[in-house]
C-alpha positions as a Python dict, from the first residue, in 0.01 Angstrom:
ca = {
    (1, 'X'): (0, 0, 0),
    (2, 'X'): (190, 167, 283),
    (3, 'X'): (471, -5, 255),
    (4, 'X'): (461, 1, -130),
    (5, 'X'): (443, 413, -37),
    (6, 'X'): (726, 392, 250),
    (7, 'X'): (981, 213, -41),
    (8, 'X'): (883, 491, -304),
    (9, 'X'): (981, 770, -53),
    (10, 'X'): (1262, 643, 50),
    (11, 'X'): (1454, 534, -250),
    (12, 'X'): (1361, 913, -384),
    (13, 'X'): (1547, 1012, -109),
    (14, 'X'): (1837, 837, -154),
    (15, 'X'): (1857, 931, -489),
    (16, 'X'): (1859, 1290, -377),
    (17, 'X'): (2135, 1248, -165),
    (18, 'X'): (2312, 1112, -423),
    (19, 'X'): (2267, 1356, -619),
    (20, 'X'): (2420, 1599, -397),
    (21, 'X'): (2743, 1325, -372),
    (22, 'X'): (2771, 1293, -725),
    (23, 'X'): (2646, 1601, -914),
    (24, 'X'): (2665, 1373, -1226),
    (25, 'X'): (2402, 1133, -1100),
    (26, 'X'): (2135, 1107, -1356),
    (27, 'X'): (1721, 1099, -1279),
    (28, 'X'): (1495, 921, -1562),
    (29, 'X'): (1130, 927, -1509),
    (30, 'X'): (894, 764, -1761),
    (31, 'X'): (553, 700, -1799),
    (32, 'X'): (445, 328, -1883),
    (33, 'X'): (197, 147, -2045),
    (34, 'X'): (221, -233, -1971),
    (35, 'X'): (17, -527, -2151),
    (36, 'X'): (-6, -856, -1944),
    (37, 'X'): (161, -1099, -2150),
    (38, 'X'): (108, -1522, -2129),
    (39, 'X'): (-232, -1731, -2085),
    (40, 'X'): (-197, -1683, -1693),
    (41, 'X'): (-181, -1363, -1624),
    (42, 'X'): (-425, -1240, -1934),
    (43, 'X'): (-665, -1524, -1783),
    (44, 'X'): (-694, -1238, -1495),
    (45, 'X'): (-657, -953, -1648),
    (46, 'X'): (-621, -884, -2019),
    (47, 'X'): (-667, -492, -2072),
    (48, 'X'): (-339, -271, -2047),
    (49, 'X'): (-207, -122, -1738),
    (50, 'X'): (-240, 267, -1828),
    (51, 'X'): (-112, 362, -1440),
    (52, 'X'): (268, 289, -1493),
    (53, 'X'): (608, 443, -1395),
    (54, 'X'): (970, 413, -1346),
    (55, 'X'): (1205, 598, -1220),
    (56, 'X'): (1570, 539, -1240),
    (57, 'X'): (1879, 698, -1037),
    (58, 'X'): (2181, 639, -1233),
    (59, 'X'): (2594, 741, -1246),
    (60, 'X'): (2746, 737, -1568),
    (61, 'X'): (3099, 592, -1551),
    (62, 'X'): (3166, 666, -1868),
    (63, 'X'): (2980, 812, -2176),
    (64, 'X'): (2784, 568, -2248),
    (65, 'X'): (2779, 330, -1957),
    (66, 'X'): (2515, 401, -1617),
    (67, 'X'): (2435, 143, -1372),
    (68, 'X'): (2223, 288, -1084),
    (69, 'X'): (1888, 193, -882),
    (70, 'X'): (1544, 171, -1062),
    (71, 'X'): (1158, 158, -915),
    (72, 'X'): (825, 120, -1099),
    (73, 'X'): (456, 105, -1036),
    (74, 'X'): (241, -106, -1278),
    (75, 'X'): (-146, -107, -1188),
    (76, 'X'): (-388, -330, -1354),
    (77, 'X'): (-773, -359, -1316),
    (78, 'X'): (-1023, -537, -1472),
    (79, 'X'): (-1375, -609, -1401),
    (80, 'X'): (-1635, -893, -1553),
    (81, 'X'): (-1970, -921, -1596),
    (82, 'X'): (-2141, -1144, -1347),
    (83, 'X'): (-2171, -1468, -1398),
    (84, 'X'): (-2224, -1799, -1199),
    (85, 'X'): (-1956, -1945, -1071),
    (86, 'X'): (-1897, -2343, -886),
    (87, 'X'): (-1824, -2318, -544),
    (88, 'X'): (-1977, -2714, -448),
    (89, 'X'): (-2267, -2948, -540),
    (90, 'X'): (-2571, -2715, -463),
    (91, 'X'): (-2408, -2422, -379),
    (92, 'X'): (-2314, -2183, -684),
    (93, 'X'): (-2235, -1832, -686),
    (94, 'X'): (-2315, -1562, -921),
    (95, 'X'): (-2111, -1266, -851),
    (96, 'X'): (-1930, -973, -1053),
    (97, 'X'): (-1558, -1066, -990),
    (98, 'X'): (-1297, -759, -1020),
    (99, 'X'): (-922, -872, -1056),
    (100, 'X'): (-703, -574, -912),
    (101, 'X'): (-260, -607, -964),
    (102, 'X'): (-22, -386, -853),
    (103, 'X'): (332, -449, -935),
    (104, 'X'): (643, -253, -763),
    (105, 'X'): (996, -389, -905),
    (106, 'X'): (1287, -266, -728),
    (107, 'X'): (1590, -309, -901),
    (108, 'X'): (1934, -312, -921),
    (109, 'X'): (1980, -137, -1374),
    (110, 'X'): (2224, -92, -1587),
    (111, 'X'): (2231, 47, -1920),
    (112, 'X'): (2425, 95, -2250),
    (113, 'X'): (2407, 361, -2522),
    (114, 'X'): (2566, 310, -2871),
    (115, 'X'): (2614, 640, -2947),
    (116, 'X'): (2750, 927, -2774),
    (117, 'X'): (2694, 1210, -3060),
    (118, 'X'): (2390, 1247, -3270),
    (119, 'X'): (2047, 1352, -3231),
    (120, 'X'): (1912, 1006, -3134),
    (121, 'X'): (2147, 730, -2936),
    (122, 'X'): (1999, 418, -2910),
    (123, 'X'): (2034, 220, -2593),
    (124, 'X'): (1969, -124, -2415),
    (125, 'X'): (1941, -179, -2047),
    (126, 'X'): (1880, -467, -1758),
    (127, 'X'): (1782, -479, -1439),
    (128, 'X'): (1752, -722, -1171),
    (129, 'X'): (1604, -774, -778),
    (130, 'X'): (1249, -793, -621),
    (131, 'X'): (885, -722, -710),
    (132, 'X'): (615, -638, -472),
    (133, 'X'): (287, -754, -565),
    (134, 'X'): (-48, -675, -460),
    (135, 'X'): (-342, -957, -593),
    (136, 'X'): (-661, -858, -469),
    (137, 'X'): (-1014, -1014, -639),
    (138, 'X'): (-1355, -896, -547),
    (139, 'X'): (-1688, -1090, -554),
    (140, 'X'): (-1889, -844, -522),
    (141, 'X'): (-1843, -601, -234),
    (142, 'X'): (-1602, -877, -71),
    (143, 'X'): (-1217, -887, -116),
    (144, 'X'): (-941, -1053, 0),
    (145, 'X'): (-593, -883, -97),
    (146, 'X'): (-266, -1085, -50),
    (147, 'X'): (100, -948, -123),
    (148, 'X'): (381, -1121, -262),
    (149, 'X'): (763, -1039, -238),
    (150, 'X'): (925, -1224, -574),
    (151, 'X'): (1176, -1200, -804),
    (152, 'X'): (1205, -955, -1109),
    (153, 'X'): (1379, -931, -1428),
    (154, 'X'): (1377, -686, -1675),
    (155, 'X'): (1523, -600, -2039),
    (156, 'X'): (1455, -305, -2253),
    (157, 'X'): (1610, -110, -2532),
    (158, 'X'): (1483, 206, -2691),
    (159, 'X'): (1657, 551, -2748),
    (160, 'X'): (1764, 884, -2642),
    (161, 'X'): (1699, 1194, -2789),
    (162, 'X'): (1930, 1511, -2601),
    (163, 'X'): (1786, 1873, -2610),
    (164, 'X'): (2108, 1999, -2594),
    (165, 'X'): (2457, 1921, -2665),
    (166, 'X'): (2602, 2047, -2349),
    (167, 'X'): (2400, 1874, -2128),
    (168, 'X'): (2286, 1500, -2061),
    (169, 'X'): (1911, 1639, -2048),
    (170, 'X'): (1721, 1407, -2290),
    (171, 'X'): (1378, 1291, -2406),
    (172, 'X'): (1346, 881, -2344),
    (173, 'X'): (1134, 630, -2567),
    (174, 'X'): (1148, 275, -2550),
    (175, 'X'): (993, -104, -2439),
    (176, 'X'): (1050, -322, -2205),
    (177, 'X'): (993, -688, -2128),
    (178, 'X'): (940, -768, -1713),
    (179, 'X'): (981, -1105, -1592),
    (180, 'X'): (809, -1215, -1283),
    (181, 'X'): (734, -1530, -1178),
    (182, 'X'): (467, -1576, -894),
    (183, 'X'): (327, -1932, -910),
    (184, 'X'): (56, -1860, -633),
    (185, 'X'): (-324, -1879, -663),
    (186, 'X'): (-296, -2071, -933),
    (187, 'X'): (-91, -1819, -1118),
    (188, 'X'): (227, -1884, -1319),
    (189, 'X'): (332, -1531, -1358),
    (190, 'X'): (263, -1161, -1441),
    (191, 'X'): (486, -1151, -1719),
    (192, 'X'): (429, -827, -1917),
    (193, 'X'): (589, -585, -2173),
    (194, 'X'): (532, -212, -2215),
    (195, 'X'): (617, 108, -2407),
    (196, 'X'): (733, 395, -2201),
    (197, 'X'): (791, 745, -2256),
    (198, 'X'): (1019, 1004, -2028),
    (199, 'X'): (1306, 1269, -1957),
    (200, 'X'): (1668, 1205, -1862),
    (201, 'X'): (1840, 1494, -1631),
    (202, 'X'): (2137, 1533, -1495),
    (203, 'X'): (2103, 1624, -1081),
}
């Protein structure tokens, strides 16, 4: 988690002093709700994530063209009732098992907007580079979390509604789809997809 914390501060502050280099440097910041999707990772946990966010630092190098840096935080948690579980002839367990996830994609984005007039401009975006992942499970009072460094993918599309026509300030609503293979534990990935909410201003 301290690391995870030590990457969130910095690349805030290198978006800030990019802002000051490029006063047309453009902030995002969204609020996400992400659903596991696939067998594996709704086999651990299959409620929503309701403790999501991106944030994106972008230049515009033209009017409907950005390509810039982009964070997130996905959190998932989900706890069963006890049960038994095998662990050996003779030796069973019955514990209440908690699966905890954290997700933090750092990414290299880039997005496009079809329109550059109009009260809503639809737009589609990618980004690419590494997610840091957090997989702890408690039996009971006992945990055990490991982290993983992996690679991330993501697509989205949605669109952009301005409050003003002399200004790039907007309100943001879209989806996404995240791809992120992990292959450990047992686990073939925490693929998910989520709905997200924001603003868009220019620094």
């Amino acid at each position: 988690m301290k690391a995870r914390c030590s990457i969130l501060v910095a690349v805030a502050l290198a978006g800030a002093l990019t802002a000051r280099a490029q006063h047309e440097v453009q902030f995002d910041l969204n609020y996400n709700i992400n659903f596991p999707a696939g067998p594996s990772f709704r086999s651990l946990v299959s409620q929503p994530g309701y403790k999501g966010f991106t944030a994106d630092f972008a230049y515009p190098f033209t009017a409907r063209l950005r390509a810039g840096l982009a964070i997130g935080y996905n959190d998932y948690y989900q706890k069963y009732p006890r049960q038994v579980y095998p662990n050996g002839p003779g030796s069973d367990i019955s514990a209440v098992i908690t699966n905890s996830i954290q997700q933090t994609p750092l990414l290299v984005s880039a997005d496009y907007t079809f329109l550059d007039k109009g009260m809503i401009r639809p737009y589609a975006g990618v980004g690419a580079g590494v997610n840091f992942v957090t997989f702890d499970q408690y039996a009971g009072e006992f945990d055990n979390p490991i982290n993983y460094t992996k690679f991330a993918l993501r697509g989205e599309a949605g669109i952009l509604i301005p409050l003003s026509r002399s200004s790039s300030t907007a309100i943001r609503v879209g989806g996404s789809y995240n791809y992120a293979p992990l292959k450990e534990q047992g686990i073939t990935n925490l693929n998910n997809w989520g709905v997200h909410a924001g603003i868009r201003v220019p620094l």
